[in-house]
C-alpha positions as CSV (number, residue, x, y, z in Angstrom):
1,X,-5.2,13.9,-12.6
2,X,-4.3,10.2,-13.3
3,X,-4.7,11.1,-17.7
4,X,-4.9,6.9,-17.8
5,X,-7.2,5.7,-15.0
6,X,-10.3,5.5,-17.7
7,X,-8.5,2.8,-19.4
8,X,-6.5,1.3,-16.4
9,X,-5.8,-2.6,-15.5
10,X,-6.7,-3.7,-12.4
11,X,-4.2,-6.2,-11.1
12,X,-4.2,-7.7,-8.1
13,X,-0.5,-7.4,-6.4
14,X,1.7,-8.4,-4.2
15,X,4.4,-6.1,-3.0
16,X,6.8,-8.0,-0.4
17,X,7.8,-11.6,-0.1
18,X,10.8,-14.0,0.6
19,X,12.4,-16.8,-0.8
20,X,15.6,-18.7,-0.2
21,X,17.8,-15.9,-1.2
22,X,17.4,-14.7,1.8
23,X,15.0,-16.0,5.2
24,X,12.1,-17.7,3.3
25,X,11.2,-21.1,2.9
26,X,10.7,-21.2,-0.6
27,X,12.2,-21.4,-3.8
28,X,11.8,-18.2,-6.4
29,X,10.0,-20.8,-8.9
30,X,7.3,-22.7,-6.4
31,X,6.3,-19.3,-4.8
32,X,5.7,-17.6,-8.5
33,X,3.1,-20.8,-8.9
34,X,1.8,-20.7,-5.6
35,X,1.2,-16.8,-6.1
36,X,-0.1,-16.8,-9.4
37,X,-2.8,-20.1,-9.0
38,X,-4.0,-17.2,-6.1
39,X,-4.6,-14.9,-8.2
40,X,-2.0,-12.8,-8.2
41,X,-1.1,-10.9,-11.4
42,X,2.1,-9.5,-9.6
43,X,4.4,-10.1,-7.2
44,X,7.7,-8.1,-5.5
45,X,11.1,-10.6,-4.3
46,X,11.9,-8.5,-1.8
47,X,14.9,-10.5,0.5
48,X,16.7,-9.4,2.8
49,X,20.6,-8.1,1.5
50,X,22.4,-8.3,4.3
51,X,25.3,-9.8,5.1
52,X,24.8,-13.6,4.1
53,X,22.0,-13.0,2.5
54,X,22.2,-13.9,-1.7
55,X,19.8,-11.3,-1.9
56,X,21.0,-7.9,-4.4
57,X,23.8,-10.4,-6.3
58,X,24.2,-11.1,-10.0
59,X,23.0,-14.8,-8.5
60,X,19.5,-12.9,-7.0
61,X,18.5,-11.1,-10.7
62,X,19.7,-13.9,-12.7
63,X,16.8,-16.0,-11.1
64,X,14.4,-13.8,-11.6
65,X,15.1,-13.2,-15.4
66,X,15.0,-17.1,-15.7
67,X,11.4,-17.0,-14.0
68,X,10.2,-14.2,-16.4
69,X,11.2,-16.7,-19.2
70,X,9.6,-19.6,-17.5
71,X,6.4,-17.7,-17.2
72,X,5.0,-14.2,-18.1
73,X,2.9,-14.2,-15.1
74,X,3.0,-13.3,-12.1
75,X,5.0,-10.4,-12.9
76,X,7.5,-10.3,-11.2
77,X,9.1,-7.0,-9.5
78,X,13.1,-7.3,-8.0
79,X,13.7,-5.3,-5.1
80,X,15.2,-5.7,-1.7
81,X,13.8,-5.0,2.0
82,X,16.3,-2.4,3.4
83,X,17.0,-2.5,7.3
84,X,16.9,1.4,7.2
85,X,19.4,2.8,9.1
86,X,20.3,3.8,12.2
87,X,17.8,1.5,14.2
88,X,20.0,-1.8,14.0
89,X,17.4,-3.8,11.6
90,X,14.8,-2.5,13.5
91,X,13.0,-0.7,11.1
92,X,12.7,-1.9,7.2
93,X,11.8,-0.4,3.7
94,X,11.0,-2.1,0.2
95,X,12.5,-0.7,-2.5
96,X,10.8,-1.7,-5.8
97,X,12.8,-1.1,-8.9
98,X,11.9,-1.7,-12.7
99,X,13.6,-4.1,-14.6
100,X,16.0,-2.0,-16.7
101,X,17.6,-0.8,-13.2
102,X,18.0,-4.2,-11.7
103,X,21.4,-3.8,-11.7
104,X,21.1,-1.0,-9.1
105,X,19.7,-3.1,-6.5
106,X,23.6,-4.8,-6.4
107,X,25.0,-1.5,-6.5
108,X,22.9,-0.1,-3.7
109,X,24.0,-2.6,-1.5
110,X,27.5,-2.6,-1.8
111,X,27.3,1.5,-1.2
112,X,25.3,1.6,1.9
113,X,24.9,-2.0,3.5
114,X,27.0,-0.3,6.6
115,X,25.6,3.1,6.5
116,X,24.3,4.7,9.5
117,X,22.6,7.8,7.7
118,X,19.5,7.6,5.6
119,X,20.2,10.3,4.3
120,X,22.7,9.7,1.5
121,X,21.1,5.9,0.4
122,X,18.0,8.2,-0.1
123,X,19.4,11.0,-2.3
124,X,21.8,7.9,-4.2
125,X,18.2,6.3,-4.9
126,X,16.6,9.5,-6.1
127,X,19.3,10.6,-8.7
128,X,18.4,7.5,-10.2
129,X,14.8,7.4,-10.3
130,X,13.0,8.5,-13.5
131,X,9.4,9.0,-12.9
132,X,8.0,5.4,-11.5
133,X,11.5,3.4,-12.0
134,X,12.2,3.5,-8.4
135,X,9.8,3.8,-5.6
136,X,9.4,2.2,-1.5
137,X,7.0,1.6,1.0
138,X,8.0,1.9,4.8
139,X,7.2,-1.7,6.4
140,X,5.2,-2.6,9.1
141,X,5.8,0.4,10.6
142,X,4.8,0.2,13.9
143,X,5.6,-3.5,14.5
144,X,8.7,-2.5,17.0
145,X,7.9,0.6,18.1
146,X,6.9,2.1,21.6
147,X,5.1,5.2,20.3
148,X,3.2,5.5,17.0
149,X,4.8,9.2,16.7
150,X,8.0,7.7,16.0
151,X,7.0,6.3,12.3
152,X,5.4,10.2,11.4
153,X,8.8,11.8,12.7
154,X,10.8,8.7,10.6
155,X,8.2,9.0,7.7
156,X,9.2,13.2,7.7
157,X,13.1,12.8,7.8
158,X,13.1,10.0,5.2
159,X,10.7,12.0,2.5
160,X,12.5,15.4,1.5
161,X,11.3,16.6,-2.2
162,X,12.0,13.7,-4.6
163,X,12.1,10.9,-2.3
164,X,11.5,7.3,-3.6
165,X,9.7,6.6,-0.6
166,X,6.0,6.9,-1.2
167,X,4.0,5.1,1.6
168,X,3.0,3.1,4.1
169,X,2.2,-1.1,4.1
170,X,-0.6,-0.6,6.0
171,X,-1.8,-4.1,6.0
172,X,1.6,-5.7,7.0
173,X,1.6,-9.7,6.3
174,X,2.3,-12.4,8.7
175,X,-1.4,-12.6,9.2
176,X,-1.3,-16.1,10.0
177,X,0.3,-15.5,13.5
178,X,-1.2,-15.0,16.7
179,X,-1.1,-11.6,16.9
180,X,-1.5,-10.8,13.3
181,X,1.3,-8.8,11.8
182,X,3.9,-10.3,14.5
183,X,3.2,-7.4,16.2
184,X,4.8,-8.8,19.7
185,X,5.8,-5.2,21.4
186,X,3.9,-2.5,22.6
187,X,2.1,-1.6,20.0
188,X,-0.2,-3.9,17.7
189,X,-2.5,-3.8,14.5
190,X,-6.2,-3.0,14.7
191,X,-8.0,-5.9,12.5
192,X,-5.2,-6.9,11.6
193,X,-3.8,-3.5,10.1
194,X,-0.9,-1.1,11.2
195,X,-2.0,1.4,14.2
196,X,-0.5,3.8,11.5
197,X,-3.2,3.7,9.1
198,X,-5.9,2.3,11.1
199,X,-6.2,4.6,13.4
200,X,-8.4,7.4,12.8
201,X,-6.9,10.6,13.4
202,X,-3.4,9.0,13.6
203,X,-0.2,8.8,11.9
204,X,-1.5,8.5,8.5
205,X,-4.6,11.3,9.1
206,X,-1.9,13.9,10.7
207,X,-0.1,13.5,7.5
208,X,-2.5,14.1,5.2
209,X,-4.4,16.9,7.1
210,X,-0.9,18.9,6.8
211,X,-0.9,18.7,3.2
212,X,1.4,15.4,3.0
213,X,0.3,13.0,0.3
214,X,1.5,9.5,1.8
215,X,-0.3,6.2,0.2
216,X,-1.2,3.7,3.1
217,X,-3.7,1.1,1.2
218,X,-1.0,-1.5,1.2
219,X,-1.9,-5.4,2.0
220,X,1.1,-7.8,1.4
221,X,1.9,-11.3,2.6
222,X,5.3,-10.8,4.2
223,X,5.6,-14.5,2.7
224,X,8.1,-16.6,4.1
225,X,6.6,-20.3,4.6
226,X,3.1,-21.4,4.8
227,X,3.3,-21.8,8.2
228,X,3.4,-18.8,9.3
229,X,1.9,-17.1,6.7
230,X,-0.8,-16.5,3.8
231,X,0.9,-17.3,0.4
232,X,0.5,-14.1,-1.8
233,X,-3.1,-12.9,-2.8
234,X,-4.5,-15.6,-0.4
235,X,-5.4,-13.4,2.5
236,X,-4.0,-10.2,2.0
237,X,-4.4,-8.4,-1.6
238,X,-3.6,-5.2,-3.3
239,X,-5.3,-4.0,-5.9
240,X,-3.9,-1.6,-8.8
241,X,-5.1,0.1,-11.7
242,X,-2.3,0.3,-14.0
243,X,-2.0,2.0,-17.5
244,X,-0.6,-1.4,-18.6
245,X,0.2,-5.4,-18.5
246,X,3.4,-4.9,-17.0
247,X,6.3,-4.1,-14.4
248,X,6.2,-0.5,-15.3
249,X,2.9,-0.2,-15.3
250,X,2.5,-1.6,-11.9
251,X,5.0,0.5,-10.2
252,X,3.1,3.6,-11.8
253,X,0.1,2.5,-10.6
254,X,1.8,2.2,-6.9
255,X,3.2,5.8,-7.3
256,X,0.1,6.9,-8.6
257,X,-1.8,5.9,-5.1
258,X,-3.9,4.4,-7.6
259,X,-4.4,1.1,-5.3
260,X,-6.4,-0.2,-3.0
261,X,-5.7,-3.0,-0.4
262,X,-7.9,-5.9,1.9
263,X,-7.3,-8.4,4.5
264,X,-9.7,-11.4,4.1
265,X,-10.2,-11.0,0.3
266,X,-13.8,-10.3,0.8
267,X,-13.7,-7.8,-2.3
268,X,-13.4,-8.1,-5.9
269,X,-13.9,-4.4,-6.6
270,X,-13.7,-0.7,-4.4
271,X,-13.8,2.2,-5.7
272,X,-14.1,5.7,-4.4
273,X,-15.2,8.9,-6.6
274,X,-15.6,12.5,-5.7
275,X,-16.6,15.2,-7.0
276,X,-18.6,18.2,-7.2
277,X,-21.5,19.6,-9.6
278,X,-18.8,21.9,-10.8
279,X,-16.6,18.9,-12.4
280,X,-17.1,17.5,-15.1
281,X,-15.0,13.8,-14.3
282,X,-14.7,12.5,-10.5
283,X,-11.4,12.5,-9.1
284,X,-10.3,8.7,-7.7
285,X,-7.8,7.9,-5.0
286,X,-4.5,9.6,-6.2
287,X,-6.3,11.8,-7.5
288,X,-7.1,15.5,-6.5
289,X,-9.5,18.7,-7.8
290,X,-10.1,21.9,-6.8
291,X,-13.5,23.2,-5.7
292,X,-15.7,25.2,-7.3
293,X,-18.5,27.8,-6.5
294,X,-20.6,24.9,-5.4
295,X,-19.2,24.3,-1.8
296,X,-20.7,20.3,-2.4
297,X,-18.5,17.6,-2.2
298,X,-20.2,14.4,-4.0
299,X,-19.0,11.2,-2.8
300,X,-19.9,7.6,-4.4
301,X,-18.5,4.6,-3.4
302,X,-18.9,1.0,-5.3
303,X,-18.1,-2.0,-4.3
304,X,-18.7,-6.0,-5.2
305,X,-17.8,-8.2,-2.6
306,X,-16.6,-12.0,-3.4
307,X,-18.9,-14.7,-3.4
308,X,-17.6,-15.5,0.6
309,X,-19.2,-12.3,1.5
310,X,-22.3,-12.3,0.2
311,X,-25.8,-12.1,2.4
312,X,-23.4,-10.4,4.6
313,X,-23.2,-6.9,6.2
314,X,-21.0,-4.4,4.8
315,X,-19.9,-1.3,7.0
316,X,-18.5,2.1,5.1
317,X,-16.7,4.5,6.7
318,X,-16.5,7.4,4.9
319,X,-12.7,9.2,6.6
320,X,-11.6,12.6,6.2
321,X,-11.5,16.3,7.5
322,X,-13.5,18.4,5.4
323,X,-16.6,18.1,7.2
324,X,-15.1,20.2,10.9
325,X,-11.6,20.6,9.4
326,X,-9.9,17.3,11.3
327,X,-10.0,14.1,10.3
328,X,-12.6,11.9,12.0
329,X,-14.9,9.1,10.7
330,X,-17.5,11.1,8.9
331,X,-20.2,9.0,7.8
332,X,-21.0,5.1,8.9
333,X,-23.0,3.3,6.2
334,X,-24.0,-0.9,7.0
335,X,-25.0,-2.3,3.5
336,X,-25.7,-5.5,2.6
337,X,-23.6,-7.0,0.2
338,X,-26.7,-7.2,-2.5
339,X,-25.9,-3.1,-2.0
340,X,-23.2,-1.9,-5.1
341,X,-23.3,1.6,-4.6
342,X,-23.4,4.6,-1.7
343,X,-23.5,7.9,-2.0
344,X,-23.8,10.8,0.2
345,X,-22.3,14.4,0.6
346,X,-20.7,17.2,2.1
347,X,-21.6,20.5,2.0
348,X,-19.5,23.7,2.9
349,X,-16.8,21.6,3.3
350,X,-13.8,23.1,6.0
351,X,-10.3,23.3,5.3
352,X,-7.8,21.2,6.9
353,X,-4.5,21.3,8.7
354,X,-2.4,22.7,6.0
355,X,-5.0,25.9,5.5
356,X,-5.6,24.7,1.9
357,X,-7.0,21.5,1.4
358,X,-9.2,18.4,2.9
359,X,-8.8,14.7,2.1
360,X,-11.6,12.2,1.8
361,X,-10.7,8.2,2.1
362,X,-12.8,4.8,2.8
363,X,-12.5,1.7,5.1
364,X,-14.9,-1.1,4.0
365,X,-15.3,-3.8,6.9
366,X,-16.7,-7.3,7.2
367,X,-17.2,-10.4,9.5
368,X,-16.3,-13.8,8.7
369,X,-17.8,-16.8,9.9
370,X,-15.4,-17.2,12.3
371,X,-15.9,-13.7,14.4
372,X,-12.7,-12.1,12.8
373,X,-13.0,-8.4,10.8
374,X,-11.8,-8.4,7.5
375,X,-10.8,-4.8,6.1
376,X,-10.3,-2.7,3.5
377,X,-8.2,0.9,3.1
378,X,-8.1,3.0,0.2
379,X,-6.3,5.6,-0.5
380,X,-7.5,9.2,-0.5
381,X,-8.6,11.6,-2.5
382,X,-7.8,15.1,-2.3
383,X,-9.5,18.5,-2.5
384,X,-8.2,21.7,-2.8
385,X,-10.5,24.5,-0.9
């Protein structure tokens, strides 16, 4: 259990964006404003270090320090986006690190900026972690791939016990574009979402029905310029519970899985409990419990939608595998947005692929004026049969 949840922050995040140290538009100092008159409580700089970048240098966290002086808030989170190796920049990871192990960032790049094996920038990272210090998100991840296998078979090799690497950014930014995401190969996202996480019974479900525990509610900007994109909290928006105010507390929260994420920022609040009669708290994504003699699952889910989405029709979808033992859409609830609460059940619930447990997670769905479907992923909860 999550012993701080009952007395958590929610902050509204941002977890990957670009200035000028690297490909974006923007200095460190206009895109803090930009992010924090969005409401934005927190954002990540997360350039690019690669060769010719300014990105991981002494140059890079001096910046930031001077922004925490000029302003407490947005928080702000250093990290880098890692062209992973061996796919040639094809495929990229956040790292997030806190403040006290800033310095790492340079040292990481200097070890393994000409790697060709994951394996040894992974183990590096984890000897250095301490609890939430270090964590990372895989990006986008099937923005250049043919075959949405490839990102399970990628997210298994990278995450051995003790891996930094956490998630999924499910909602990948760039949202702006065309094809939302910049997906441009074979494979695109579905309402603006990565195939990974939105479809049901895919990459993310196959995970969690063998027993992984992967987060994939993550919304981020991807901000580079406001041409292309949504500045942060604009469009796409996380949301964290976090034991407190600050950098810490929101990478805990992120390791946690106790975050939520939406395109369209249709939502001020989602929340997802379940339980049983034999518990005496509900258990919240990140969370997990063991059943008891009562084979009932309880599920309640609130929600308050922003003022843009009001007198407007809600659609839950309750996701999971406990009802025939592989993940489906269970349940299909349309509200309307006067509606703060559902609940429903499961009863004699199934076990799932790993023989020992079922997972439980939401989708929350809405139209705008303009015909397009704005979404919202949590993460899930699970239960141990």
């Amino acid at each position: 259990m999550i012993d701080w949840l009952g007395e958590a922050n929610s902050l509204q995040v941002d977890m990957h964006t670009h200035t000028r140290f690297s490909d974006g538009r923007w200095e460190l100092s206009k895109l803090a404003d930009s992010a924090l008159l969005n409401g934005c409580h927190a954002i990540a700089i997360t350039d690019h270090a690669e060769k010719g970048s300014d990105a991981a240098t002494p140059t890079y966290l001096h910046a930031i320090t001077e922004q925490r002086q000029r302003s407490r808030y947005p928080l702000i989170i250093a990290g880098l986006e890692w062209n992973i190796p061996p796919y040639r920049g094809r495929e990229h990871v956040n790292i997030l690190v806190h403040p006290s192990l800033e310095p790492q960032l340079i040292a990481f790049s200097q070890h393994f900026r000409k790697t060709n094996d994951p394996g040894p920038a992974l183990q590096w990272l984890s000897e250095r972690n301490n609890e939430s210090t270090i964590l990372a998100f895989y990006n986008h991840p099937a923005r250049r791939d043919e075959r949405l296998e490839e990102n399970e078979e990628d997210f298994l090799s990278w995450t051995p016990k003790g891996s930094v690497i956490v998630g999924f950014e499910g909602g990948p930014g760039h949202q702006k574009k065309a094809s939302p995401g910049d997906y441009k190969n074979v494979l695109a996202t579905v309402d603006g979402w990565d195939p990974v996480v939105a479809d049901v019974g895919g990459v993310w479900d196959s995970l969690l029905d063998a027993g992984r525990d992967p987060w994939g509610a993550l919304a981020n900007s991807d901000f580079h310029n406001d041409r292309g994109d949504y500045l942060p909290c604009e469009f796409s928006r996380t949301h964290v519970d976090t034991p407190e105010m600050s950098a810490s507390g929101v990478l805990r929260g992120l390791k946690a899985g106790a975050f939520w994420g939406e395109t369209g920022a249709f939502l001020q609040e989602l929340r997802l409990r379940v339980g049983s009669p034999d518990l005496i708290f509900d258990a919240s994504p990140g969370e997990s419990f063991a059943l008891g003699d009562q084979r009932v699952i309880t599920v309640e889910v609130m929600l308050k939608p922003e003022l843009k989405a009001k007198d407007q029709t809600l659609t839950i979808e309750l996701i999971g595998n406990l009802a025939s033992g592989e993940p489906e859409v269970i349940e299909t609830r349309a509200i309307n947005s006067n509606v703060t609460t559902v609940t429903t059940s499961i009863t004699n619930p199934i076990v799932g692929g790993d023989g020992e447990s079922g997972y439980l997670r939401i989708r929350v769905s809405s139209e705008g004026a303009d015909g397009r479907r704005f979404i919202a992923y949590t993460n899930h909860v699970r239960v141990l049969l």
